[in-house]
C-alpha positions as CSV (number, residue, x, y, z in Angstrom):
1,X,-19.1,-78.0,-36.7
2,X,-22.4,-77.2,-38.3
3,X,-22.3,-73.6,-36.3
4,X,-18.8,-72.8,-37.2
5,X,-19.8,-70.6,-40.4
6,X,-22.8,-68.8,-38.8
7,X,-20.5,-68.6,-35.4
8,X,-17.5,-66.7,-37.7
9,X,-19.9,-64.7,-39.5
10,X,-21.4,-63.6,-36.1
11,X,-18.7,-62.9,-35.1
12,X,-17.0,-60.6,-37.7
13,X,-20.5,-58.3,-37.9
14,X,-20.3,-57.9,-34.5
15,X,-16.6,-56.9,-34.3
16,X,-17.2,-54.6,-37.2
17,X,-19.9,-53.0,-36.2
18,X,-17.4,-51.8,-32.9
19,X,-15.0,-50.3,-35.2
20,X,-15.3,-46.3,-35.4
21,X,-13.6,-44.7,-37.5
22,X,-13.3,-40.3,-38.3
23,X,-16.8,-39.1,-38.2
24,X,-17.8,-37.4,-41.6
25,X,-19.3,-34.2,-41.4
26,X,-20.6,-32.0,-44.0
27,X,-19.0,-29.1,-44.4
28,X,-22.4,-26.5,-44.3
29,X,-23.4,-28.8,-40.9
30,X,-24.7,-25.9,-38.8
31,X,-22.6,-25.9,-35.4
32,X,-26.0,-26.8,-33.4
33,X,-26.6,-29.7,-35.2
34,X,-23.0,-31.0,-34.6
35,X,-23.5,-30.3,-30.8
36,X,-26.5,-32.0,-31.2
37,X,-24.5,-35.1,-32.7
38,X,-21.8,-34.9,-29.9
39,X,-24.6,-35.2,-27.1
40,X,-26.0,-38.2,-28.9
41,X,-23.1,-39.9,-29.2
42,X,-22.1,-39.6,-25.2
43,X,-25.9,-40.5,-24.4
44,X,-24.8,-43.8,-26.2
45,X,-21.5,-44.5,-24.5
46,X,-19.4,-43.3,-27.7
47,X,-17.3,-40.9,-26.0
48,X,-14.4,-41.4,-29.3
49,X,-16.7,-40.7,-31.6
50,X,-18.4,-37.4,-29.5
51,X,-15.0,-36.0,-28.3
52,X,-14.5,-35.9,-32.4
53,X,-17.6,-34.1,-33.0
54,X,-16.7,-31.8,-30.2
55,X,-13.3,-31.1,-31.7
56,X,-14.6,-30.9,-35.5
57,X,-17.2,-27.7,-33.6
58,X,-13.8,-26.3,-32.7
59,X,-12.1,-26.4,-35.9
60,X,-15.0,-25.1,-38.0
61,X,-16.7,-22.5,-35.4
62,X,-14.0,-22.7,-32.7
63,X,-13.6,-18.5,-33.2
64,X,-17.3,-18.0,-31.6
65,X,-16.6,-18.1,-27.7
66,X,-19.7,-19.6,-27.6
67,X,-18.8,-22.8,-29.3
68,X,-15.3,-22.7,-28.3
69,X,-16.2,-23.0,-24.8
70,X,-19.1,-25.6,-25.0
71,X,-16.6,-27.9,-27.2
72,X,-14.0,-27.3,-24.6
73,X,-16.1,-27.8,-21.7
74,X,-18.0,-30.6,-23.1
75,X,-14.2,-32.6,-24.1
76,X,-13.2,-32.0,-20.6
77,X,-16.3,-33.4,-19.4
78,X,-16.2,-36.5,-21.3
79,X,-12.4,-37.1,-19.9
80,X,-14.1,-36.8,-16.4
81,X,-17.0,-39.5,-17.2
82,X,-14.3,-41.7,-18.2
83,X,-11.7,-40.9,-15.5
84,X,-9.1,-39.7,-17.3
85,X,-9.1,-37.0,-14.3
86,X,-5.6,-34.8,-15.5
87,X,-7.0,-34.4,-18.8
88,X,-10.4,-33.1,-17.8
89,X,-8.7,-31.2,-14.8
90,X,-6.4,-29.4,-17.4
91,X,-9.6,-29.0,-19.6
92,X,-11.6,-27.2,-16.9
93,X,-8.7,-25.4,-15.2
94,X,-7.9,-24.0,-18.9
95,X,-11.6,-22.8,-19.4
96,X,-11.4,-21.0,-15.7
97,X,-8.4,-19.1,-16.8
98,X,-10.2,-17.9,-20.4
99,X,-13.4,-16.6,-17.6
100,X,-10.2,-14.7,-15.9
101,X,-8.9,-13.1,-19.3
102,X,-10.1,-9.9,-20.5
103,X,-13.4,-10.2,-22.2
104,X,-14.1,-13.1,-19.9
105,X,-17.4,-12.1,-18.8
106,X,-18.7,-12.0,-22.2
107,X,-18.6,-16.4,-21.9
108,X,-21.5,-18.5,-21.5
109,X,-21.6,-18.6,-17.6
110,X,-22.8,-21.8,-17.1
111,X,-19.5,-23.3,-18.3
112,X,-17.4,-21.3,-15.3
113,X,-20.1,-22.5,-12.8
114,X,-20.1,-26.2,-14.4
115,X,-16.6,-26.1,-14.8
116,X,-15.5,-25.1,-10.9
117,X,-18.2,-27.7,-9.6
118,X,-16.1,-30.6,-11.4
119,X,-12.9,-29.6,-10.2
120,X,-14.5,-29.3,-6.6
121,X,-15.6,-32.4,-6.8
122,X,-12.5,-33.7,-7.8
123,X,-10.9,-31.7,-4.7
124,X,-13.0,-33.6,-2.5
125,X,-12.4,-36.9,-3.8
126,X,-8.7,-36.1,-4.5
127,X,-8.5,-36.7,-8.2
């Protein structure tokens, strides 16, 4: 019984520390700097609190195609890693149809060709 107390208080850091909760980014946070946080957050397995950087990039400089598209892809791509495979299939299918739309060719290509190797992939393996 001597353990009990440093047991329970073990154990409630520890279950804290899993807790995530809305990230809080400043408003003048230059968009690179909250891709920057996104990537760093799915290097370390935090896909929640990435796909909410992603989405926060969309809100605030969602109207660049630029940004719009990496924050798009990148969401899609994350539903992929964790195998949420009609999420991220609608995610890449919808970026493939903006590369269709007028004005198209003026997107980052690596997203189309990133975006059509996924969903191949997911052909062959019948996602």
């Amino acid at each position: 019984m001597k353990f009990y107390p440093l047991f329970l208080a073990v154990f409630v850091i520890t279950a804290m520390s899993c807790v995530t909760g809305p990230v809080q980014v400043p408003e003048d946070m230059p968009p690179t700097k909250i891709i920057q946080r996104a990537q760093e957050a799915t290097d370390d397995n935090k896909y929640k609190i990435a796909i909410q950087y992603y989405q926060i990039l969309l809100e605030r400089y969602g109207d660049i195609n630029e940004y719009y598209v990496i924050g798009e892809y990148e969401i899609a791509f994350i539903h992929y890693k964790k195998k949420r495979y009609t999420e991220a299939r609608k995610g890449f299918e919808h970026l493939l149809v903006l590369y269709q739309a007028e004005g198209g060719e003026t997107l980052p290509p690596q997203f189309r060709v990133l975006s059509e190797k996924v969903l191949a992939r997911m052909d062959e393996k019948a996602y």
